[in-house]
N, C-alpha and C positions, 0 to 999 in steps of 0.2 A: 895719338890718332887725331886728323882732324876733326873739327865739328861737323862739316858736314861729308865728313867719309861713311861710305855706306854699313851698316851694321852688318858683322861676319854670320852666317846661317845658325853658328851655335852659341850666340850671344842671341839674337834676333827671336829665335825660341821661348827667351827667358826677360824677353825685352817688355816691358806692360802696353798693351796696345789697348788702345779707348775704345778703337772701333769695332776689335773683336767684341771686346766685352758687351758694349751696346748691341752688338750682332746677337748674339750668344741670350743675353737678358731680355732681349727681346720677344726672342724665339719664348726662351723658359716661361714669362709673362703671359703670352698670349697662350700658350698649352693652357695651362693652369687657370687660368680665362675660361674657357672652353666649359659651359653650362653641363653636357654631357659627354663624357668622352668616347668617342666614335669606335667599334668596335674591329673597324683595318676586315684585314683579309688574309689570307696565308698565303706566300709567296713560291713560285714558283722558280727552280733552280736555274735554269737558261734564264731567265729572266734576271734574277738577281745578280745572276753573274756578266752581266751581260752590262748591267747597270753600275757594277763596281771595274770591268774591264778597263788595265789603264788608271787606273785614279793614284794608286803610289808612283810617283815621279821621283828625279834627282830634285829637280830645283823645287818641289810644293806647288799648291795650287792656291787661287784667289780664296779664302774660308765661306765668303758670301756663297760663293756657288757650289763648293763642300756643302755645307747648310743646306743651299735650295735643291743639290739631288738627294739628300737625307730627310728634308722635311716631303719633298714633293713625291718620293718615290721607294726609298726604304723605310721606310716608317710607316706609309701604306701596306708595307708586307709581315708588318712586329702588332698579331691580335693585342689591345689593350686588357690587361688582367684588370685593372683597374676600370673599365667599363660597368655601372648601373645592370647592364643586359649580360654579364660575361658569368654564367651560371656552370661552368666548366671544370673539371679538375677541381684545384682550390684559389678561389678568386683573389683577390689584394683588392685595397683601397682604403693606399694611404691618404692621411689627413692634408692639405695644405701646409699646413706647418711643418708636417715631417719635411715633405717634399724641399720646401726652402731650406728647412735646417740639415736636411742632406747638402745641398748644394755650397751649405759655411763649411761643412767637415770636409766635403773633395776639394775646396780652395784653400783650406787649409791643410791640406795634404798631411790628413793627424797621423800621427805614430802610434797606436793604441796599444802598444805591448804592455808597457812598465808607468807606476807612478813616478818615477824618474823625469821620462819624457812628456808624461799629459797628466800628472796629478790632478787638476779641473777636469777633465774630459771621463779620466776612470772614476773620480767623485760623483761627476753627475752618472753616468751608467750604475754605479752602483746603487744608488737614489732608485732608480726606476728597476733593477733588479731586487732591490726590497719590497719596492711595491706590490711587485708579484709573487714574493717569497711570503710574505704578509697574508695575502690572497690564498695562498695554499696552507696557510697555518703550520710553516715550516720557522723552527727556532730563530733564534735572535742572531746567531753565529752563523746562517747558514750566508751561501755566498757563491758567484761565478763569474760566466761569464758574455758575455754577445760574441757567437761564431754566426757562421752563415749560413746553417740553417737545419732543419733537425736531423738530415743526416749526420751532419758533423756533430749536432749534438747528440744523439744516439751514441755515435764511435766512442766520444771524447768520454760519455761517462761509464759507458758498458769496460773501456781500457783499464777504468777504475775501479769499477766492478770485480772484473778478472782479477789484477794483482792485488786486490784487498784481499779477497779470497784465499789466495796460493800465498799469502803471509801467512794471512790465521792458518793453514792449513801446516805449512812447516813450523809455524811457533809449535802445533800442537802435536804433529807426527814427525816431525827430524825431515832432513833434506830429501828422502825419496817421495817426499810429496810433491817435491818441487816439479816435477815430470807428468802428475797425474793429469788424467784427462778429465777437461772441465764441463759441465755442463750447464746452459740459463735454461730454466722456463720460460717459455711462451705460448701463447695462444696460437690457432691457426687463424685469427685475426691480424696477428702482428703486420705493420707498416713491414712492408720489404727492405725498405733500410737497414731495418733491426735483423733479419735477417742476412745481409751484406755483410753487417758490421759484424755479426756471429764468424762467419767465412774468415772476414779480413782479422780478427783477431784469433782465429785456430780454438776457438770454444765450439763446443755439439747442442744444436737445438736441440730442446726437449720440450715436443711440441704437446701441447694439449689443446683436444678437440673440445669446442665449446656449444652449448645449447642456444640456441636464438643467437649466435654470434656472441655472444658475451661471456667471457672470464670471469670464473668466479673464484671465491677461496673452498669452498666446497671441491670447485674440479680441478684445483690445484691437491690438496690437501689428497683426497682420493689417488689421484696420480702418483705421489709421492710416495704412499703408503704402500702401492704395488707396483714400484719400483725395486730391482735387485738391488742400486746402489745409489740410492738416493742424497748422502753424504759428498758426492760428485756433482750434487747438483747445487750451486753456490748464488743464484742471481735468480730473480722474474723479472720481468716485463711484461707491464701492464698499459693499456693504453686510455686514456679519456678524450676521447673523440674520434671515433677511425673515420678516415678519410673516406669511406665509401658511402658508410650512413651516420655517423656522428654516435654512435654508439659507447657509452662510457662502460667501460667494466666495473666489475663489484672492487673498487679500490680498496673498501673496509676489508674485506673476504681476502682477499690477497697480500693486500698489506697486513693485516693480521700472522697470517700463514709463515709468512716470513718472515716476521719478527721471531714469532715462537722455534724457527728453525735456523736461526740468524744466518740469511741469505741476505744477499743486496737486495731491497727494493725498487726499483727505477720506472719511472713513470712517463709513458711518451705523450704528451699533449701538445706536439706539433701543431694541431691543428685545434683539437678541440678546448686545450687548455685554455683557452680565453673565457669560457663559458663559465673557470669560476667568479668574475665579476657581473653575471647574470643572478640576480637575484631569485629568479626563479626557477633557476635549474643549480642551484650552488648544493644543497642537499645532496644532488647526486654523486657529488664530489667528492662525499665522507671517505674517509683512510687518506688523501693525497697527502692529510699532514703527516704520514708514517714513512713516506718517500725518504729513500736516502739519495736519489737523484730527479731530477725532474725537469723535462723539455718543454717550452713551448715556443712559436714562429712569432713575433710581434709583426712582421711581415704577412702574415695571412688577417686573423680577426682581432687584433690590435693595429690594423691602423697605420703600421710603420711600412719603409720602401722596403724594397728588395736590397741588402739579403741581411735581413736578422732574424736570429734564434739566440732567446737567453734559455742558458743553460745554468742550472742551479745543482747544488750541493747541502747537503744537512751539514755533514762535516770537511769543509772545504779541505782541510789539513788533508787529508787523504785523496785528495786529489793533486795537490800539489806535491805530495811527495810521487806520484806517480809522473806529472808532465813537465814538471820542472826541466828546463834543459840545461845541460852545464856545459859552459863555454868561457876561454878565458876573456875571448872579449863583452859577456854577459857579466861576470864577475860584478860589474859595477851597478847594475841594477837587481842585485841581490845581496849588496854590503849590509846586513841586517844592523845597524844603527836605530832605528826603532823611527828615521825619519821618510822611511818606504812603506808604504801602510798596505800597497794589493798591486799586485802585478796582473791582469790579464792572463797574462800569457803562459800563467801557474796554472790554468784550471781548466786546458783545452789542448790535444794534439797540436795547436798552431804554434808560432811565433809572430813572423808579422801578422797584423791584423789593423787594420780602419777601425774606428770609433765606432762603429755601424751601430752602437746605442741610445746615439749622442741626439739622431732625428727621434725618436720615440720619445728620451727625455726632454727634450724640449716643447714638442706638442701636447705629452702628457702635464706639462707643466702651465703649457696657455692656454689648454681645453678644458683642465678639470677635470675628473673623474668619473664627474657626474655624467659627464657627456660621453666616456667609453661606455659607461652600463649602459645608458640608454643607445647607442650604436646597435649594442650584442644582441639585447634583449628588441631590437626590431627585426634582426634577420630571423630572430627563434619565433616573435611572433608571426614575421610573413609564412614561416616553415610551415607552420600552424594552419595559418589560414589556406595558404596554397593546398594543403591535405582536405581539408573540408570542402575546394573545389573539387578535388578528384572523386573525393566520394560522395559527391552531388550529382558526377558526369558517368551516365552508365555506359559507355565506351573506355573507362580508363578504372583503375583500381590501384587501390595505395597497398605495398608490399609492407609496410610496419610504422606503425606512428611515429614521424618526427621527433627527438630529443632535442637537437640541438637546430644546425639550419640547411641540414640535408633532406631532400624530400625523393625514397625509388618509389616508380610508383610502373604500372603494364599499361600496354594501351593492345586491346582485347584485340586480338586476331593479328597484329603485328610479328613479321620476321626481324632478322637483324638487321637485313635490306633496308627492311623499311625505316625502321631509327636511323641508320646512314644517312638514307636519303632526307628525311624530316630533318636533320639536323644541320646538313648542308643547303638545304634550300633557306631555313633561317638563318645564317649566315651570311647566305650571298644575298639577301634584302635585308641584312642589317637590322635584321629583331631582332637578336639572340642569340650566342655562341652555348653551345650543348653539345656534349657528349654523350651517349648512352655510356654503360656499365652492365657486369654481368654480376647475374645474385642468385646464389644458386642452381648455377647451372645455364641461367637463364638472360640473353641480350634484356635490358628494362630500361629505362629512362630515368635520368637523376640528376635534379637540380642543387647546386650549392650557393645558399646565400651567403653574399657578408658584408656588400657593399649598403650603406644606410638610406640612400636614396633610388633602392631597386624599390619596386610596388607592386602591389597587387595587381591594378591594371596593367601594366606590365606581363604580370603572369596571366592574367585573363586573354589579353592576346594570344600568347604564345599560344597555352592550349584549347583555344579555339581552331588554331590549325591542325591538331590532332583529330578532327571528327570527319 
């Protein structure tokens, strides 16, 4: 080809271009710049589509002006979880460093399945997966993995749950156990996930109703007792931090319970699992070292981007024999020679999989530790303080003390209307993204912290609009 003949569209692709890149680093620079990041708005569908109208061609378009209708006008419609003010659902707000060290792992376009292909990359995740296995005072062997996020990890271990179960059950009753129908424990707390994941795996919840919202071993144990056939019932699920109000369950009480009845333990702390590096809420946490499986989001109050969940195992081996996939052309990243030390992709539904551990390990590695405790332990104390506002203010009432860094709280003579409408008017001036919640019955208001640089004046604003 000549030199200067023009490069073919599927070379051109893969061609390294300066200018994008400067385009592109630009952009990423200046976001991350950004003192506060600005809370958007929610997009409406004729609008959006109106705005993406046209944009896939034959020949491509100029990236500059790609760029400028993404930064100038769809991006205006994608609310920032990661916003200071974004008290909604469950917030994010990852570190700077994740953020960049995401950006090495999608330019590196990692392979995260097998120590084959990323030996350094499953090294480091596993590094930051002991750190947290550490945290919950789970053994020395335990081990897993980064999926994308506690759904998946709910699936990936409750699957392992199940056929651990239906071994022990035909080692011990012959093959017509093989059919029997299975049943987990859980709370009517349980994340809906867990729930899902019950469905999608053909297991029968076995729900039990809880006192103040919280699971204990006592109303497990109870339940048990006055079951007809409790022996079908092989798994709990237990959760430390529900997503609604940050509520830990009695973990000692239940994980106890099931030790003594040798059921799976599994523990979902999607959300709240962060709280064991709170020094002042770690207590509450007793039993989670009795966990034979254990969730939690690095992506929510750890700090990391979207989408990671480390999923953990006491005894990894039993996991692996459940998700292993056998394929001839797998064959080579499972020639056990003794120079393959972990595969990923042994200890999760997935096969492909991104590094998605690799930004957490890296931040956790230039921030210090010291600096996640003190993170956690300021949304628990805004939690804190923001409750002492409520019940200082006699138009508004706190529905149960804070634990962690969820705050429901009534605001007296309010319909559901009215949270609607309070929560889209803060929206559209840009104070505050809020959702109400229902508790008991009841439309209420519920803030969720986790971002390190929300504040009290902050919340001193908001609920001044409340009066």
């Amino acid at each position: 080809m000549a030199a200067d003949a023009p490069v073919p569209p599927q070379q051109r692709m893969h061609t390294p271009d300066s200018e994008l890149v400067a385009l592109i680093l630009d952009y990423v620079s200046d976001r991350l710049a950004i003192p506060e990041t600005p809370l958007d708005h929610p997009g409406q569908k004729a609008e959006v589509d109106a705005i993406l109208d046209g944009l896939v061609t034959r020949e491509g378009m100029d990236p500059a002006r790609v760029l400028e209708i993404y930064a100038d006008h769809l991006s205006k419609t994608v609310l920032s979880a990661d916003s200071p003010r974004y008290w909604a659902f469950i917030p994010s707000a990852p570190t700077k460093a994740s953020l960049l060290f995401d950006m090495v792992v999608s330019a590196a376009s990692l392979q995260g399945i097998s120590w084959l292909e990323a030996a350094g990359a499953v090294a480091a995740e596993n590094q930051a997966l002991r750190w947290i296995a550490d945290a919950a005072g789970l053994p020395v062997g335990a081990g897993g993995a980064f999926v994308s996020g506690g759904s998946a990890g709910n699936l990936s271990a409750l699957v392992v749950a199940r056929d651990t179960a239906r071994h022990r059950l035909v080692a011990r009753d012959g093959e017509q156990a093989r059919h029997r129908r299975l049943r987990f424990a859980v709370s009517d707390q349980a994340h809906s996930s867990v729930r899902n994941t019950l469905s999608i795996i053909d297991v029968d919840p076995f729900v039990i109703t809880t006192a103040d919202h919280r699971f204990t071993g006592d109303a497990l144990r109870a339940a048990l007792e006055a079951d007809s056939d409790p022996d079908s019932i092989v798994a709990v699920v237990a959760t430390s931090g529900t997503t609604n109000a940050g509520i830990i369950d009695d973990l000692l009480g239940v994980g106890t319970v099931a030790r003594e009845r040798g059921m799976w333990f599994h523990v979902d702390g999607a959300y709240g699992g962060a709280g064991l590096f709170a020094p002042s809420v770690r207590d509450r946490y007793a039993g989670i070292e009795l966990a034979d499986s254990f969730v939690v989001d690095p992506h929510k109050w750890l700090f990391a981007p979207y989408d990671c969940a480390a999923l953990l195992y006491r005894e990894p081996r039993l996991a692996k024999a459940v998700h292993t996939q056998d394929a001839s052309y797998l064959d080579a990243i499972h020639h056990d020679d003794g120079s393959y030390e972990w595969n990923p992709t042994d200890y999760a539904y997935h096969l492909t999989r991104r590094a998605r551990g690799l930004p957490l390990w890296f931040s956790l590695v230039v921030n210090g530790t010291d600096a996640y405790t003190e993170a956690i332990e300021h949304s628990i104390t805004l939690a804190q303080q923001v409750a002492r506002e409520i019940d200082a203010a006699e138009h508004l009432e706190l529905l149960r003390e804070p634990t962690l860094g969820m705050v429901l709280f009534r605001r007296v003579g309010w319909t559901a209307a009215d949270y609607d409408t309070w929560c889209a008017r803060l929206l559209r001036d840009q104070v505050a993204f809020i959702t109400s919640t229902s508790w008991e019955g009841e439309t209420v208001g519920r803030f969720s912290f986790i971002h390190p640089a929300t504040t009290l004046e902050m919340l001193r604003e908001v609920l001044a609009t409340t009066a």
